[in-house]
Structure formats: C-alpha cells, structure tokens
C-alpha positions in Angstrom: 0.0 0.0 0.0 1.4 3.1 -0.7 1.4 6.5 1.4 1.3 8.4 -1.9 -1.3 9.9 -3.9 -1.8 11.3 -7.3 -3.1 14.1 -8.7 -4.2 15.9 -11.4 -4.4 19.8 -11.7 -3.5 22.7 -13.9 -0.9 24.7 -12.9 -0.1 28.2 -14.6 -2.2 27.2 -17.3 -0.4 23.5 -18.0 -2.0 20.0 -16.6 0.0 18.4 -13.9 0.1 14.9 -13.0 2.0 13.7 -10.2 2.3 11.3 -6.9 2.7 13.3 -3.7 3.1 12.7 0.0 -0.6 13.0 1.6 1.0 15.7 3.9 3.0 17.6 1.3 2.4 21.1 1.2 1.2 23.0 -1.9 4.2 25.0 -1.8 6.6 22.6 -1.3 5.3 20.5 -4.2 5.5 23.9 -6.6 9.0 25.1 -5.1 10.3 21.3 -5.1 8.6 19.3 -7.8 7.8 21.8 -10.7 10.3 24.3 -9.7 8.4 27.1 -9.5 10.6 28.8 -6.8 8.5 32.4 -6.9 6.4 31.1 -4.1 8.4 32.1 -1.1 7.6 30.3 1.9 7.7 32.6 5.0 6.1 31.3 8.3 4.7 28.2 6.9 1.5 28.6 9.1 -0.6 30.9 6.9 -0.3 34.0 8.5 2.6 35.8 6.3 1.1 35.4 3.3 4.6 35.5 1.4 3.3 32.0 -0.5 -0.2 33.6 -1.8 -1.2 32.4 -4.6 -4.5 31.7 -6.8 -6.0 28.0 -6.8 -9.6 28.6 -8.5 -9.1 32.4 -8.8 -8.8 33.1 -5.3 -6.2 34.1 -3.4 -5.0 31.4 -0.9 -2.2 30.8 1.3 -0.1 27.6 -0.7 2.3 26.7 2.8 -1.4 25.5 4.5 -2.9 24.2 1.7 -2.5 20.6 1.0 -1.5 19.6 -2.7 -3.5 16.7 -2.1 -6.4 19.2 -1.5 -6.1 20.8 -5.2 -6.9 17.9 -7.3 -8.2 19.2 -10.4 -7.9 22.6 -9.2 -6.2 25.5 -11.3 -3.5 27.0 -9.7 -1.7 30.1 -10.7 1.7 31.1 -9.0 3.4 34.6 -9.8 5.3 33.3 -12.6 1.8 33.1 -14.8 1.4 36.6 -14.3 4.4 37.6 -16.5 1.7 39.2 -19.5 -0.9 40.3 -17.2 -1.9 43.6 -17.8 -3.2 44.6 -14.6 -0.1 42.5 -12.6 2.1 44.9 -14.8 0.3 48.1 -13.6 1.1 47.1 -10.0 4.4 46.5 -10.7 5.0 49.5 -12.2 2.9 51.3 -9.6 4.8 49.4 -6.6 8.3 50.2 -8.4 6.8 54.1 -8.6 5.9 54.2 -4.9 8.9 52.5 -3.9 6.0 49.7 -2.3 9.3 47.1 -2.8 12.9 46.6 -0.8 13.7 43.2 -0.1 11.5 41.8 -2.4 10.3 38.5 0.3 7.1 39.3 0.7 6.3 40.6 -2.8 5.4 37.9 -5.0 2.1 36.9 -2.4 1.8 40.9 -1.9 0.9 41.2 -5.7 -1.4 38.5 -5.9 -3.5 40.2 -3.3 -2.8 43.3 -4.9 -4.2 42.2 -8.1 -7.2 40.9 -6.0 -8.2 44.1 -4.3 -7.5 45.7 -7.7 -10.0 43.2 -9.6 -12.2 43.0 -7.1 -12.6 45.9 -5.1 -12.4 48.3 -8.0 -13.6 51.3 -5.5 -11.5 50.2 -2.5 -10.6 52.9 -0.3 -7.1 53.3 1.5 -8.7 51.4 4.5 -10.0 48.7 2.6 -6.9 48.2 0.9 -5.2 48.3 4.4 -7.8 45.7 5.6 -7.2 43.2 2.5 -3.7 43.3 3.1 -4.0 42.6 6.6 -3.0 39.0 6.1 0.6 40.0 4.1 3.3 41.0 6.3 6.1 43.1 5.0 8.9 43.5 7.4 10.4 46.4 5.5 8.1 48.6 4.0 5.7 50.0 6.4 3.2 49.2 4.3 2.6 53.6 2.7 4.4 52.5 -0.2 2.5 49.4 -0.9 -1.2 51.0 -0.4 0.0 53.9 -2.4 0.8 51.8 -5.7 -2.6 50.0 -5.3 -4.6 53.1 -4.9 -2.5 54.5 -8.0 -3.5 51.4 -9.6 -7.1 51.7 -8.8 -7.5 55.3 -9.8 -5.7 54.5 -12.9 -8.0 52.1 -13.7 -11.0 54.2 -12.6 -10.2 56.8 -15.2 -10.0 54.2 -17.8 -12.1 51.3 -16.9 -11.4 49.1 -19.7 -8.1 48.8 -18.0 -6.1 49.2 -21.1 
C-alpha cells in the first residue's frame, strides 16, 4: 500500500500529474517538484502570506494548503502573471511608490494586490489596508504598498477598460 497519492491539476495554465506525499504542502510541491521557486515560503503557518497564490481564482495561502487538496484545481503562482496587464500596472505602480525593498514578501503581496485591484475596484485606503491585513512586509511599512494600489485603482478608474 502506498502512502502516496496522485493528482491531477493545472498549474499556470499546463496540466499536472504527479504522486505526492498525503502531507505535502502545496508550496513545497511547486517550489520542489515543478520548480516554481516564486512562491516564497515565510512562516509556513498561513499567516505571512509571502506563499499567496491563486487556486480557482482566489487568493489562498499555498504553505497550508495541502496539494493533495487541489486535485483538479487550477493553480496560478506569480510566474503566470508575466503578461498580465493589470499585474504589470502594479508592478510599475509598486516600483513608482517604492512599495518594494527586499522583495520577500512581494510575490504573495501582488497576488493580493491584483485581487483588491480586480475585485474591489472602489477600495478605499482602508479597505486596501484591511485586504492586506494577512501579508506582512517587514520592510516597508506598508505607505508605499497601499499607495501603488490606490494609483493602480485610480488609474483604472479613469479608464475602466483597463487598457
């Protein structure tokens, strides 16, 4: 009998097929197995949010989520984002507002970024503030960060077709 277990998902767009331990950890298997190293892996109890990515189009937390959970899910991890128009508005906006240092915490900071910006198209600082709440950045202080989404929104609010 074996301890592992197969599954079958999409990852960045490609289908995935692969045995993993029953315990393995989302982002282990995409750091580990497929490579995909933009994941960072932080407190690996869900509360940093430095491994935030998008399984079904929602932002979730990959260093809590079980891979074995995400069979025949579709998972996107920062490196899918590459010709995303409105991921290259933030990153832009959060070079512009100097929303970056270290760069640990950013790749799960823009894909809740790009969530508040997609669905919270009026979001006020304080919202934005709130929605971040579970993405710690040590270096920041956070000004920067809330600054380049609101430039984002009201970029976007000017020209809703987002192009």
């Amino acid at each position: 009998m074996s301890d592992r277990s197969t599954i079958s998902l999409t990852v960045n767009g490609e289908p995935v097929t692969a045995e993993v331990e029953p315990r393995q950890h989302l982002a282990d298997f995409l750091r580990e197995k497929l490579l995909l190293t933009g994941t960072h892996l932080g407190c690996e109890h869900g509360v940093c949010g430095a491994c935030t990515l998008m399984i079904d189009g929602a932002p979730a937390r990959s260093c809590i989520t079980l891979a074995v959970a995400c069979d025949g899910a579709a998972v996107r991890t920062i490196e899918d984002f590459d010709d995303d128009p409105v991921m290259a508005e933030l990153r832009a906006a959060f070079s512009a507002e100097h929303a970056l240092q270290c760069g640990y915490c950013t790749p799960g900071m823009l894909m809740t970024a790009r969530d508040i910006v997609t669905r919270l198209p009026e979001a006020d600082a304080a919202r934005i503030r709130v929605e971040l709440s579970g993405n710690l950045c040590r270096c920041t202080g956070y000004v920067g960060i809330v600054n380049a989404i609101q430039r984002v929104l009201k970029a976007r609010a000017g020209n809703p077709s987002g192009a």
